[in-house]
C-alpha positions in Angstrom: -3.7 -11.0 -2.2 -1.0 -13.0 -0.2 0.2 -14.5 -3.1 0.6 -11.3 -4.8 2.5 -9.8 -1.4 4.7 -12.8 -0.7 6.1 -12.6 -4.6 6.4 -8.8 -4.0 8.5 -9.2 -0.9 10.3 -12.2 -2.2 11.7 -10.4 -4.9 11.8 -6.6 -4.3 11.2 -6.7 -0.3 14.8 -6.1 1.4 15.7 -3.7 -1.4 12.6 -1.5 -0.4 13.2 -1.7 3.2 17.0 -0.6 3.0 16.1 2.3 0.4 12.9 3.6 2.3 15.0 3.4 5.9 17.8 5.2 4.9 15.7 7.9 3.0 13.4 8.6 6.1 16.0 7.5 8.7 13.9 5.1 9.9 15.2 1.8 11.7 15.4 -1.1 9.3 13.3 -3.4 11.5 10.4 -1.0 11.8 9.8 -0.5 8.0 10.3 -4.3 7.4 7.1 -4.2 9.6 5.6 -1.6 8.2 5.9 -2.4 4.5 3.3 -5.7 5.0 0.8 -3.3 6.2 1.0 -1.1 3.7 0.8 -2.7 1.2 -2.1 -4.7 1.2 -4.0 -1.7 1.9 -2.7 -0.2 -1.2 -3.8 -3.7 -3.2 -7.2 -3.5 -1.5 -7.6 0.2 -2.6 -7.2 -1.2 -5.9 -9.6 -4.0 -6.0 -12.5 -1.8 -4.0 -11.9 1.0 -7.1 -12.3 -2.8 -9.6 -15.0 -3.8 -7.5 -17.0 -0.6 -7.2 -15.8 1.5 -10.3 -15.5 -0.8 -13.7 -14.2 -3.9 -13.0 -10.5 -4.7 -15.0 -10.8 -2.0 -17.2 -10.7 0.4 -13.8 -7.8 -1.5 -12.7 -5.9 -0.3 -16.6 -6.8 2.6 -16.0 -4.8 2.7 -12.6 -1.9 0.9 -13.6 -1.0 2.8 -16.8 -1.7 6.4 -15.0 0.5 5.4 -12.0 2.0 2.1 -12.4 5.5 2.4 -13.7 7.6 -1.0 -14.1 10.2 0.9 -14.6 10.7 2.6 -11.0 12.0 -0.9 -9.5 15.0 -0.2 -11.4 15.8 2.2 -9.3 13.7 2.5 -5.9 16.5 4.6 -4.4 16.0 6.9 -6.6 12.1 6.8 -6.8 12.9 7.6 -3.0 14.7 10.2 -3.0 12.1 12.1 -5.7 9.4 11.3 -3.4 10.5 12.0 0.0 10.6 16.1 -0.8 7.5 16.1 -2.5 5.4 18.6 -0.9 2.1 17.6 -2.9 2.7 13.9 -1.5 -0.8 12.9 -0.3 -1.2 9.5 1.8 -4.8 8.9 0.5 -3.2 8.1 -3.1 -5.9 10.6 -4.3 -9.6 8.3 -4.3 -7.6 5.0 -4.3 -7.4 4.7 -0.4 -9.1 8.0 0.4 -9.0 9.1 3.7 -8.5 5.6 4.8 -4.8 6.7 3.7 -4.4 9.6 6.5 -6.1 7.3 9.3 -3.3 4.8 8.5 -0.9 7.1 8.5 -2.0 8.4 11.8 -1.9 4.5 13.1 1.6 4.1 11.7 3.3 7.0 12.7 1.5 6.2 16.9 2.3 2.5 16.8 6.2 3.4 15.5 6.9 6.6 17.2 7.0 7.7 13.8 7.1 11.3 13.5 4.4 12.2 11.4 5.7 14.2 8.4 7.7 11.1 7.7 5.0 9.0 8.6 3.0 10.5 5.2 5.8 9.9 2.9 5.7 5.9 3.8 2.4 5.0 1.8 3.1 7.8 -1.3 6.4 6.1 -1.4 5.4 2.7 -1.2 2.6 3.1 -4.2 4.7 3.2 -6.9 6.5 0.0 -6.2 3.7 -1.8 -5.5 1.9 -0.5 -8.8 5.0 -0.9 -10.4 5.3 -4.3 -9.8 1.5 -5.1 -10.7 2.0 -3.6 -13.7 5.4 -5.7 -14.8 3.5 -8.8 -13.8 0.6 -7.6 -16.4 2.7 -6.3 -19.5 5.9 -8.7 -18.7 5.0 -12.1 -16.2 2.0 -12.9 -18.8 -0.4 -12.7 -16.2 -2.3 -9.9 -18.6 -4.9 -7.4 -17.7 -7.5 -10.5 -16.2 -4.8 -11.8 -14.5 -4.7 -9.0 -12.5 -8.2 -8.3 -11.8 -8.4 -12.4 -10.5 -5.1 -12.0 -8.4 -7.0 -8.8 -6.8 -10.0 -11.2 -6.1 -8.0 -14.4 -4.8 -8.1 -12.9 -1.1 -10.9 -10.7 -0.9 -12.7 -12.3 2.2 -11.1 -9.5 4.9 -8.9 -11.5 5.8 -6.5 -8.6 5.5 -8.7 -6.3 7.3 -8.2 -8.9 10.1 -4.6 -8.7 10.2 -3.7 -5.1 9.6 -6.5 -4.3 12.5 -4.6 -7.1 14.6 -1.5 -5.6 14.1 -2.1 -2.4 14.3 -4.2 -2.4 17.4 -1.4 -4.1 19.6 0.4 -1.5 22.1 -2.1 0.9 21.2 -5.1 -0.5 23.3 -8.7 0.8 23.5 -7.8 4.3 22.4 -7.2 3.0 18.7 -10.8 1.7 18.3 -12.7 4.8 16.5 -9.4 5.3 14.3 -9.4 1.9 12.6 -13.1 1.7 13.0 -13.2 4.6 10.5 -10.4 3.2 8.8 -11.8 -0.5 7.9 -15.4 0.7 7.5 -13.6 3.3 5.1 -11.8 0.7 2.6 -13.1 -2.2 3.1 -16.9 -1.7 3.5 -17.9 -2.1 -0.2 -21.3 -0.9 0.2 -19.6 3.0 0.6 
């Protein structure tokens, strides 16, 4: 999933950190942080639901409910519809499940994040990433397999091993349960 991540943040990444900083007033540096952790847990929501719940076809079914190319036209503005949602919901609905709140709850300590903003970041961040999977299906001729292979390219938890890296440092011991619960909850594929 690197590959998919580093294209991602190539292309879109500094556009997505200015627009999501200035619409939660968050400092630049801390969301260019917070973006990489993100987002793979959003791509490895997607290939558990391949994975557990229908293989490529699941995946479609994901990308044409909620993956819009056309929102990285305009991220700002995907933004700003976003950041007053009320019905905004950090677990992406069964896509990262309650794995979503935990993160948000490990975000929001490790940032000093207050944490009504801190459950905008991953709602806000979904579309773009799905948006972007979806453009590289229809439009980079990677095609529906494409994207279901891309998913499985990095699927060893090495991921897990980073975010849980990253997100541990400066919180010490007292994270432990949190992302316990939180890597058992999306990346344990026997659940």
């Amino acid at each position: 999933m690197a590959g998919i991540l580093d294209e991602l943040m190539s292309s879109l990444g500094s556009d997505v950190t200015k627009q999501l900083s200035n619409t939660l007033g968050l400092d630049q540096s801390a969301v260019s942080k917070i973006i990489p952790i993100v987002a793979p847990m959003i791509l490895s929501g997607l290939k558990k639901q391949k994975d557990e719940h229908g293989g490529e076809e699941r995946v479609d079914h994901i990308l044409n409910k909620y993956g819009n190319a056309g929102v990285l036209d305009d991220i700002g503005g995907l933004f700003n519809s976003k950041v007053n949602d009320s019905n905004a919901d950090p677990r992406l609905g069964g896509l990262l499940g309650d794995a979503g709140i935990q993160a948000t709850d490990l975000v929001s300590k490790q940032f000093n994040i207050a944490g009504d903003k801190a459950s905008k970041i991953i709602p806000m961040l979904a579309p773009v990433v799905l948006g972007f999977l979806t453009k590289k299906r229809d439009s980079g001729g990677v095609g529906s397999s494409g994207i279901a292979s891309l998913l499985d390219q990095d699927g060893d938890g090495s991921i897990l091993d980073d975010v849980a890296g990253f997100l541990t440092k400066g919180l010490g011991g007292s994270a432990g349960n949190i992302l316990g619960g939180l890597t058992g909850g999306l990346f344990d594929s026997k659940k």
